[in-house]
N, C-alpha and C positions, 0 to 999 in steps of 0.2 A: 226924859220926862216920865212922869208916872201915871200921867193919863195922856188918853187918845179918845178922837173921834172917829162913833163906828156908825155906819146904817144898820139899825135894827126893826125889827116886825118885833112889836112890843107885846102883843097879846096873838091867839089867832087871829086870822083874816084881817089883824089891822090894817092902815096902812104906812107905811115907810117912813121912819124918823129917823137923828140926827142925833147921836147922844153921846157922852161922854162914857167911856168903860177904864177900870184901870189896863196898864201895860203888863200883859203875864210874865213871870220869868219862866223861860223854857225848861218844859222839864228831860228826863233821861232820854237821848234821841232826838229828841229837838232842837228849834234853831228858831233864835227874834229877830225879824228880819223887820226895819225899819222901809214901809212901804211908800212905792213913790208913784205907784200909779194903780191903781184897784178899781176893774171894770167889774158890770154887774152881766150876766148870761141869761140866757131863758129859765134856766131852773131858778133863778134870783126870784121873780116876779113870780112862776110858780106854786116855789114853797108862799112867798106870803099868798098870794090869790086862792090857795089851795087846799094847804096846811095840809099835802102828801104823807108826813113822815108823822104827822101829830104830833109835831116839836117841842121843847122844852123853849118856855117864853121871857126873858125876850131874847129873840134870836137874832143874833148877830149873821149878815149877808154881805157878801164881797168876794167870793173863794178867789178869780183871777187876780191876781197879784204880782207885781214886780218891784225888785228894792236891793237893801243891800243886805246881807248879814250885820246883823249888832251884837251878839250873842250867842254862846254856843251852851247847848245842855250837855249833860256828863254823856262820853261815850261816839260824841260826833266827829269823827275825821273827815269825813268825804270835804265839808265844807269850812272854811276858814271865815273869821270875822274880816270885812272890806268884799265879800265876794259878792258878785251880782248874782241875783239871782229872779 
């Protein structure tokens, strides 16, 4: 697909939306891992409650992650496409 649903903090101190972003292609070192479960942490609510870092908006939240590999960017060996991660 070439788009995905992300939760983002749309401006600061907003709150938490639902929205459609395109799908990156990974770049050098990188890896598009097709996610199948993405929880949120304290720092999630945090940054939006907080705006710590004075982020660039809108900001995309979900860091925990688990999935498969779909893609490999130039240069990645450790990991293969089909790998859990």
């Amino acid at each position: 697909p070439s788009k995905q649903k992300v939760l983002v903090v749309p401006t600061a101190l907003a709150p938490f939306e639902i929205t459609e972003a395109d799908v990156p292609k990974p770049e050098a070192g990188n890896v598009l891992i097709h996610e199948e479960s993405v929880g949120l942490n304290p720092a999630d609510w945090k940054i939006q409650e907080f705006d710590p870092f004075k982020s660039e908006y809108p900001f995309i939240l979900g860091f925990e992650a688990a999935g498969t590999v779909v893609q490999l960017g130039e240069g990645v060996s450790s990991l293969a496409v089909g790998d859990k991660v």
